[in-house]
VOTORTI-483422 format. One line per 8 residues: number of its first residue (from 1); their letters; for each residue x, y, z of C-alpha. Coordinates in pm, 1 decimal. Layout:
<rs>
NUM> A> X:Y:Z | ...
</rs>
This chain:
<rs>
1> XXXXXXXX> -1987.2:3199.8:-1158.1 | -2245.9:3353.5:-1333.9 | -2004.1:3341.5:-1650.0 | -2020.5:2936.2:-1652.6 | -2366.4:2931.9:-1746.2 | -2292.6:3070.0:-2102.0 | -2036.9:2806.5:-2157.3 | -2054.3:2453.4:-2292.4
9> XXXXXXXX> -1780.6:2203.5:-2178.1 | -1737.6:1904.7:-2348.7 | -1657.0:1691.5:-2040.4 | -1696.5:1326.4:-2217.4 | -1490.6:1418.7:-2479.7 | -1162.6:1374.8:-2248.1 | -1348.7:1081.2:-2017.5 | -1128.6:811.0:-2127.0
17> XXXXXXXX> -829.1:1013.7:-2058.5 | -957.4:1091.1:-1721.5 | -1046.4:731.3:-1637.7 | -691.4:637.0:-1733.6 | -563.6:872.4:-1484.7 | -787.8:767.4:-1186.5 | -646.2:431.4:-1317.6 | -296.8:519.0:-1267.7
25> XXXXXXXX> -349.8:729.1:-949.3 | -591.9:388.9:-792.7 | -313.9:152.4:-882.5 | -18.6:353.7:-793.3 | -225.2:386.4:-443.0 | -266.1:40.3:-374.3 | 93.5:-19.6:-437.0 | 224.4:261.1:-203.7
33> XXXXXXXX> 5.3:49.7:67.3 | 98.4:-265.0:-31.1 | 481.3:-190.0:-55.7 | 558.3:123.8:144.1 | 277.7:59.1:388.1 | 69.1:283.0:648.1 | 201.1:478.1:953.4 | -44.3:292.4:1213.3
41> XXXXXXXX> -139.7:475.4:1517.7 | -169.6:391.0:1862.2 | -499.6:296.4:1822.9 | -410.5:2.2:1625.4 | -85.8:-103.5:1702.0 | -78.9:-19.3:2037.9 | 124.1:193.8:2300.7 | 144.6:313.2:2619.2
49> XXXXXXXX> -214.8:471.8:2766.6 | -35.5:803.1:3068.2 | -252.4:962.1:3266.3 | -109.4:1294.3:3506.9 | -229.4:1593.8:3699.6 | -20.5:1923.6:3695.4 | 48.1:2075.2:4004.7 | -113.0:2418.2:3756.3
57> XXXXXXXX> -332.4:2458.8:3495.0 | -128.1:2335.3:3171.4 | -221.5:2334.4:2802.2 | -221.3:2047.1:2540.6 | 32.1:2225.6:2324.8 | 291.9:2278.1:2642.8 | 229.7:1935.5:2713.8 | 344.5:1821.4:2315.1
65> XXXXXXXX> 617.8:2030.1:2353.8 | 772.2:1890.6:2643.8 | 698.5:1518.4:2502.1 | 844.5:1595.6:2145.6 | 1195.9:1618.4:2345.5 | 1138.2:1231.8:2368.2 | 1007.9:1202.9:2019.0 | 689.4:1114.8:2150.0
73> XXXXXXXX> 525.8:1496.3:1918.5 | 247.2:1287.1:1772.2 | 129.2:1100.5:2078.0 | -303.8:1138.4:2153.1 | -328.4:1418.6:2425.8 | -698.8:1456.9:2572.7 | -756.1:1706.2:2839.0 | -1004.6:1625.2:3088.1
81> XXXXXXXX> -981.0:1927.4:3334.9 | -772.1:2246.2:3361.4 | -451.9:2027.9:3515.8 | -551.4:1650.9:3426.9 | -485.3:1480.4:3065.3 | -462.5:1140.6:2904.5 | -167.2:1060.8:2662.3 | -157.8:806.0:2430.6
89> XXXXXXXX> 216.4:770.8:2330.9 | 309.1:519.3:2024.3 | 457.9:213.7:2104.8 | 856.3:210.1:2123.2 | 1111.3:152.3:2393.2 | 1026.1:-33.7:2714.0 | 1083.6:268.8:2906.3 | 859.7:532.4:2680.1
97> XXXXXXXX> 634.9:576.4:2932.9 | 906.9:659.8:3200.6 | 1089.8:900.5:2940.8 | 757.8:1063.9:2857.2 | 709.9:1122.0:3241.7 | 1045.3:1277.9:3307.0 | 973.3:1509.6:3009.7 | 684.7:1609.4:3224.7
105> XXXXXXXX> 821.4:1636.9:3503.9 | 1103.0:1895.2:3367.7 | 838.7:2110.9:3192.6 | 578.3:2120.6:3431.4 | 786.1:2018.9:3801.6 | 620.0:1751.7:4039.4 | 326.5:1582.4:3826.5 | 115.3:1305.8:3955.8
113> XXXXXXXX> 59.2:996.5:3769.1 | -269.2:858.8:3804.7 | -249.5:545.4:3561.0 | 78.1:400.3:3389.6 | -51.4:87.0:3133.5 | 21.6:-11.1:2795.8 | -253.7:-44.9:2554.5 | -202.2:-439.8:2300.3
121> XXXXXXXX> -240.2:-449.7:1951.5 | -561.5:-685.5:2003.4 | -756.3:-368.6:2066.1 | -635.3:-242.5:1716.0 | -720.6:-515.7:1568.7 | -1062.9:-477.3:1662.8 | -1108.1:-129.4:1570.2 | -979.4:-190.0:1280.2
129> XXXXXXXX> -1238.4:-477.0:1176.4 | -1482.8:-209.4:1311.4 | -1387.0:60.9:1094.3 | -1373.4:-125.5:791.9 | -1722.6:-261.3:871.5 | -1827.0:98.2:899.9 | -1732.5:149.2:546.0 | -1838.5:-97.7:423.8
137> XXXXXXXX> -2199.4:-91.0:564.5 | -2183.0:279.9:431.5 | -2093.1:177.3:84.9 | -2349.8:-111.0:31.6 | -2677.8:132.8:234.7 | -2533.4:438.2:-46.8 | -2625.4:137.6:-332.8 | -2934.1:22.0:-196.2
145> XXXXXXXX> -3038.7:385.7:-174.2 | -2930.7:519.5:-503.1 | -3056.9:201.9:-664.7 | -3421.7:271.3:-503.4 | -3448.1:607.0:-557.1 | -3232.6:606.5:-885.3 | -3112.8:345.2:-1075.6 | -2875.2:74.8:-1029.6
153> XXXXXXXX> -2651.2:173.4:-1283.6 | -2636.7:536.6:-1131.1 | -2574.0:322.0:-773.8 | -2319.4:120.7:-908.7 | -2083.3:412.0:-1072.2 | -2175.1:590.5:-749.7 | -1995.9:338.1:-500.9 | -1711.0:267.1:-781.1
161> XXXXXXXX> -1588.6:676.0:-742.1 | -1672.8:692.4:-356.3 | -1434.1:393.0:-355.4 | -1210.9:572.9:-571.9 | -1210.5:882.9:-342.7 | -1124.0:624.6:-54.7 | -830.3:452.6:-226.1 | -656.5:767.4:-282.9
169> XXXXXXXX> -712.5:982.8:-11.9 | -556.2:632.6:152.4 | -268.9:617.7:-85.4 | -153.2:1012.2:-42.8 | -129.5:894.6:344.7 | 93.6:615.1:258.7 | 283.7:838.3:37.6 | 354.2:1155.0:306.8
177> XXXXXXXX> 360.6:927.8:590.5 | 79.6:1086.5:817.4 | -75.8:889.7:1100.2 | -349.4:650.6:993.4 | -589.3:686.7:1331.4 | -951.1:712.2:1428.1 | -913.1:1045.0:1302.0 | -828.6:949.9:971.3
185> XXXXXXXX> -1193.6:680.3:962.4 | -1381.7:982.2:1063.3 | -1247.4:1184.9:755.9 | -1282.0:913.3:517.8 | -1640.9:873.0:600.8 | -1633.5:1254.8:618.5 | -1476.4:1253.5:223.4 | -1773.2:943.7:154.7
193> XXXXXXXX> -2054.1:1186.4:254.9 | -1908.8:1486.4:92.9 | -1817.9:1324.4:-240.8 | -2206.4:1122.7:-277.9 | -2402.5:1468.8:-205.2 | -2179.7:1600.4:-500.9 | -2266.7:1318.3:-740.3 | -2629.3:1265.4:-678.7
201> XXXXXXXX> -2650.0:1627.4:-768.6 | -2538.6:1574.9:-1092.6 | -2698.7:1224.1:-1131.3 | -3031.5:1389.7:-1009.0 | -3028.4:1628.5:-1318.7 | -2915.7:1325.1:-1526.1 | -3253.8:1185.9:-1438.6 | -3464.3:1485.0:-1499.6
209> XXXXXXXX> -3265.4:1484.7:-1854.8 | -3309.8:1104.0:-1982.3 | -3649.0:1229.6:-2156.1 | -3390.1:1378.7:-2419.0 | -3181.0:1022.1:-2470.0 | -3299.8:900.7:-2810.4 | -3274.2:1322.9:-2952.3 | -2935.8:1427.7:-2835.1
217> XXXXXXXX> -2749.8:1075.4:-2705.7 | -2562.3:1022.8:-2349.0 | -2275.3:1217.1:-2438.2 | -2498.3:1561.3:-2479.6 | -2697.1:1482.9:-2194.7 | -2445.1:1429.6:-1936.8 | -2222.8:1705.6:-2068.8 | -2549.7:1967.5:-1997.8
225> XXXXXXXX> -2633.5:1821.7:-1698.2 | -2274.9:1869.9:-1558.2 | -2295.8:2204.5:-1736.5 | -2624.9:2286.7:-1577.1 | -2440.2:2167.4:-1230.2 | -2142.6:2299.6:-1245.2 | -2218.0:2677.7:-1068.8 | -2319.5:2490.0:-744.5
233> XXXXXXXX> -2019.8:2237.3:-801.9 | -1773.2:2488.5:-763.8 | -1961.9:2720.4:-527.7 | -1978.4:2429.0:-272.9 | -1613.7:2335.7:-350.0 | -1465.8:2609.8:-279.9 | -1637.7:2730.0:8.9 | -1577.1:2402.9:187.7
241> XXXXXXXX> -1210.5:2409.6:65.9 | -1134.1:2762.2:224.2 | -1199.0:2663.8:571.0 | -1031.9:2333.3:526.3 | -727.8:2474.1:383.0 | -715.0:2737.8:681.0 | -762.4:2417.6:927.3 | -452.4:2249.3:767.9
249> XXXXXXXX> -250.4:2561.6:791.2 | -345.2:2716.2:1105.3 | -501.2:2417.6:1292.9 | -176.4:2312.4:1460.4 | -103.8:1887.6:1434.6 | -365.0:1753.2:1640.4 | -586.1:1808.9:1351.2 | -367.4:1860.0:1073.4
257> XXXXXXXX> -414.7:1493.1:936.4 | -800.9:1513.3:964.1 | -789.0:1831.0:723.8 | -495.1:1680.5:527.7 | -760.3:1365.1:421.5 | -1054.8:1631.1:384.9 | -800.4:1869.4:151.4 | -727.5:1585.5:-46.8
265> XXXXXXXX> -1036.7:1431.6:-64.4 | -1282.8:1746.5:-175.3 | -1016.7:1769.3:-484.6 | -1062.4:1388.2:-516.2 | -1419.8:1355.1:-478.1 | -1559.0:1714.6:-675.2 | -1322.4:1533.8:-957.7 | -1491.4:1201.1:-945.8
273> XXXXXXXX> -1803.9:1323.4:-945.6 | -1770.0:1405.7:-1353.7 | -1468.0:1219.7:-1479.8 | -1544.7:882.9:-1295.7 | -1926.4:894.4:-1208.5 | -2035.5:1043.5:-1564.0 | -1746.8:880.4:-1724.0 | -1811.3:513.5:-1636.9
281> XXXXXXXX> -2251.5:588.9:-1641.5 | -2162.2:682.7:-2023.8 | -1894.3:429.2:-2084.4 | -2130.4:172.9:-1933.6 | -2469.3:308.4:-2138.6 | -2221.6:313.9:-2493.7 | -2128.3:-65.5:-2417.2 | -2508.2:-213.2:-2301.2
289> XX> -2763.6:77.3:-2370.1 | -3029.8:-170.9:-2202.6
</rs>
């Protein structure tokens, strides 16, 4: 990377363009949820909560094997002991819990069922209020810090690309279908963390830059203080990426969502860091330099 410090890209030059396209990609989002719609989990639309013992030691994978017969392959498995597990199987048919313990009961022989119950939709509901507080609340304490330690304007364009980040990573879900679960809040706040270390890097040497305003104008400045960023931008990037892109490939479905959101969302959130951040903090500074 050594090469990118002899070279001068001209990254405001193409930020209207770029703001266009997050445009485009935010809106075309928003109506994939709106119109296609999210594939809800069992943790907010409810299901049917199985818990067994094996008459032998079993793995998770045997036991998603055996239930994928009954197209149950996506249900929650948690193991809890070499021969006990709790599966969390998506809501369908009156008798999915029955079909999901014959499939056992073929693969494995004689299992015992400890607890048999179906899980409502009220206890969705309620996570789901809970994890949108949770974003919220993360949001709103990432402005009040930036705006202390900052400014507000470098708070404001802050939140407006972490919510970027958010609304896509959300609408590439809608678009392949994947799961939307706890797992998926826990990657989005994940992506949230990720994507604001990213742009207070470059913000930060915005800051130490301002002295030079009034000689070289906001264009210049934040084009060489991405410049002077952009080494440890794509360092970081990639070296996150690699193990992320091994975890999607290799990490087998029960993670496979999580890393899908994290995949997306590094591309998402290393790009919004310059061409949404920057973009609107020079957009902004052209239109009310006060």
């Amino acid at each position: 990377m050594k090469l990118l410090h002899d070279k001068k890209f001209e990254f405001m030059a193409f930020r209207k363009v770029a703001i266009g396209i997050s445009l485009c990609l935010v809106i075309g989002s928003l109506l994939l949820i709106a119109f296609k719609g999210l594939n809800l989990g069992i943790d907010y639309t409810g299901g049917t909560l199985l818990q067994v013992e094996f008459p032998a030691a079993a793995s998770v994978e045997q036991a998603r094997q055996a239930l994928s017969t009954v197209g149950q392959e996506q249900a929650v498995i948690q193991a809890y002991s070499d021969r006990g597990m709790i599966i969390r199987l998506k809501a369908g048919e009156e008798t999915v819990g029955q079909q999901a313990r014959e499939a056992l009961r073929q693969k494995f022989g004689e299992i015992q069922v400890l607890r048999l119950e179906k899980v409502g939709p009220v206890v969705g509901k309620e996570l789901t209020r809970g994890a949108l507080i949770a974003l919220v609340l993360a949001l709103l304490g990432i402005l009040l810090y930036v705006s202390v330690r900052f400014q507000f304007r470098f708070a404001a364009v802050s939140v407006a690309a972490l919510a970027h980040d958010a609304i896509i990573v959300t609408g590439a879900f809608a678009l392949t279908g994947r799961e939307i679960s706890l797992t998926y809040i826990a990657a989005i706040l994940t992506v949230v963390g990720y994507s604001i270390n990213d742009t207070i890097v470059v913000l930060d040497r915005v800051r130490e830059n301002w002295g030079k305003m009034r000689q070289i104008g906001i264009e210049r400045l934040l084009d060489d203080s991405v410049n002077q960023t952009l080494s440890r931008t794509i360092n970081t990037s990639l070296t996150t990426m690699l193990p992320v892109i091994a975890l999607f490939l290799f990490g087998g479905p029960v993670i496979a969502d999580f890393s899908f959101a994290l995949l997306v969302g590094l591309v998402v959130g290393t790009y919004s860091s310059v061409f949404i951040a920057c973009a609107l903090l020079c957009e902004w500074y052209k239109r009310s330099p006060r």
